[in-house]
C-alpha positions as CSV (number, residue, x, y, z in Angstrom):
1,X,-86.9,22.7,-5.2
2,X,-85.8,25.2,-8.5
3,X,-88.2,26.3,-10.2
4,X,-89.2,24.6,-13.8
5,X,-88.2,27.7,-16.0
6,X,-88.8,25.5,-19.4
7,X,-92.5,25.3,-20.7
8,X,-92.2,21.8,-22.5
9,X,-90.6,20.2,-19.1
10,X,-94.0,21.8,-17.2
11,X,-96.2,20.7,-19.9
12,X,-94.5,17.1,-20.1
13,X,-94.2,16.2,-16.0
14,X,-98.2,17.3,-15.7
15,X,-99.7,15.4,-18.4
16,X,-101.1,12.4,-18.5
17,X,-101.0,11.2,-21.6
18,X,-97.3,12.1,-22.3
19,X,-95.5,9.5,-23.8
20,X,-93.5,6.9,-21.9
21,X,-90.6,4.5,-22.8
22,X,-89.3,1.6,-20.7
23,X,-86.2,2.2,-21.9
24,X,-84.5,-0.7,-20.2
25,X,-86.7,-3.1,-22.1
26,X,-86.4,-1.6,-25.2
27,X,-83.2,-1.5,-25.4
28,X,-83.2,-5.1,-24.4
29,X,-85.5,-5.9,-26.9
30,X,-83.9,-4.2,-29.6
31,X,-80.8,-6.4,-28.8
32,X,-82.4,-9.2,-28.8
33,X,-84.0,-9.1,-32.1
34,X,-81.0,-7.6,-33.7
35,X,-78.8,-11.0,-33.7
36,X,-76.6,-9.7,-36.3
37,X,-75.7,-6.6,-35.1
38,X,-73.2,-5.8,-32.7
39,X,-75.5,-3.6,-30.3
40,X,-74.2,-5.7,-27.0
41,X,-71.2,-3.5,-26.0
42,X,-73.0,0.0,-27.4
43,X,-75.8,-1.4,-24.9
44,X,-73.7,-1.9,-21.6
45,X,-71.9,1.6,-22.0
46,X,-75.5,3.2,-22.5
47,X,-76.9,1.1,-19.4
48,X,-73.8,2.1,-17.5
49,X,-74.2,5.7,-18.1
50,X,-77.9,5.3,-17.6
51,X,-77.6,4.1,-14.1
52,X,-75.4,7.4,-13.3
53,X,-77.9,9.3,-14.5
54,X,-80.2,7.8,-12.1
55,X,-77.9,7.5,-9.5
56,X,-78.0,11.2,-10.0
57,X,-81.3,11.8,-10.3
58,X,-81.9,9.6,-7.1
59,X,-79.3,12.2,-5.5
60,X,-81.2,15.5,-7.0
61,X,-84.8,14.2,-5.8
62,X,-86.4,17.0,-7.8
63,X,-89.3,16.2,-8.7
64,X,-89.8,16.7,-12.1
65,X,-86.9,15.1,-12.8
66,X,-88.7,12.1,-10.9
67,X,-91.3,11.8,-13.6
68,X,-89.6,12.1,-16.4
69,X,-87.5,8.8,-15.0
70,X,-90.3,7.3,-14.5
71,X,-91.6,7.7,-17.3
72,X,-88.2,6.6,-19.2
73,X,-88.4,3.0,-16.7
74,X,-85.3,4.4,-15.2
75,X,-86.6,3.8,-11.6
76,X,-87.4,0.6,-9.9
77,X,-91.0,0.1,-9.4
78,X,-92.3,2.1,-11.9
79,X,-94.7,-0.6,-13.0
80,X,-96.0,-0.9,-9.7
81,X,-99.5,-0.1,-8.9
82,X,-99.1,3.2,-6.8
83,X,-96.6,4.2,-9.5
84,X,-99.8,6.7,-10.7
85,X,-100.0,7.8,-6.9
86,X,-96.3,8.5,-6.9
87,X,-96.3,10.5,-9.9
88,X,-99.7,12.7,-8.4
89,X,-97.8,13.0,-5.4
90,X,-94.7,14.7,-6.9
91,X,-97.1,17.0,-9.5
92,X,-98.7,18.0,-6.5
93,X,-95.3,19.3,-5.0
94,X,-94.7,21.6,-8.1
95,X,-97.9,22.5,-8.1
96,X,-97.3,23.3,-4.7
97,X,-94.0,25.3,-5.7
98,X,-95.3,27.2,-8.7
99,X,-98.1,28.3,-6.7
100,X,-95.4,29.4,-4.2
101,X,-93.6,31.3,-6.6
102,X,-96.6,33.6,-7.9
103,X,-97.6,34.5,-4.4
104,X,-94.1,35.5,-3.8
105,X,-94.3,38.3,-6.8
């Protein structure tokens, strides 16, 4: 696993309280409500590239790239109930790495 070198990515993938978006669902409620605007065909290119990203990410497994799609709704079963245990599970792994990397200086 690299290390995380940016502060804000650290601070964001081990707190709790940091904001999440289903972005799948608001995207598909923003279309929805927006009847008179052509959002449909913006929509399907952002899913499309969306699902690359994750595709990617899926292919990357790191894991604080993990959480932060989570935390976008970009996985499936992220509203499951273990989700939480996931997500402890993965900060416990760059815990694991950071700790890693001060013994090593």
């Amino acid at each position: 696993m690299k290390k995380i070198k940016s502060k804000s990515v650290q601070s964001y993938v081990m707190d709790d309280m940091a904001w999440k978006v289903d972005l799948p669902r608001f995207l598909k409620e923003i279309s929805e409500c927006s009847i008179n605007v052509p959002y449909g065909a913006s929509f399907r290119i952002l899913a499309q590239i969306l699902n690359v990203l994750t595709e990617r990410a899926i292919e990357i497994n790191d894991p604080a790239l993990n959480i932060i799609m989570m935390h976008l709704g970009l996985y499936e079963g992220v509203h499951d109930k273990n989700a939480s245990e996931v997500i402890a599970q993965l900060r416990k792994l760059i815990d694991a790495d950071t700790n890693n990397e001060i013994v090593e200086h």
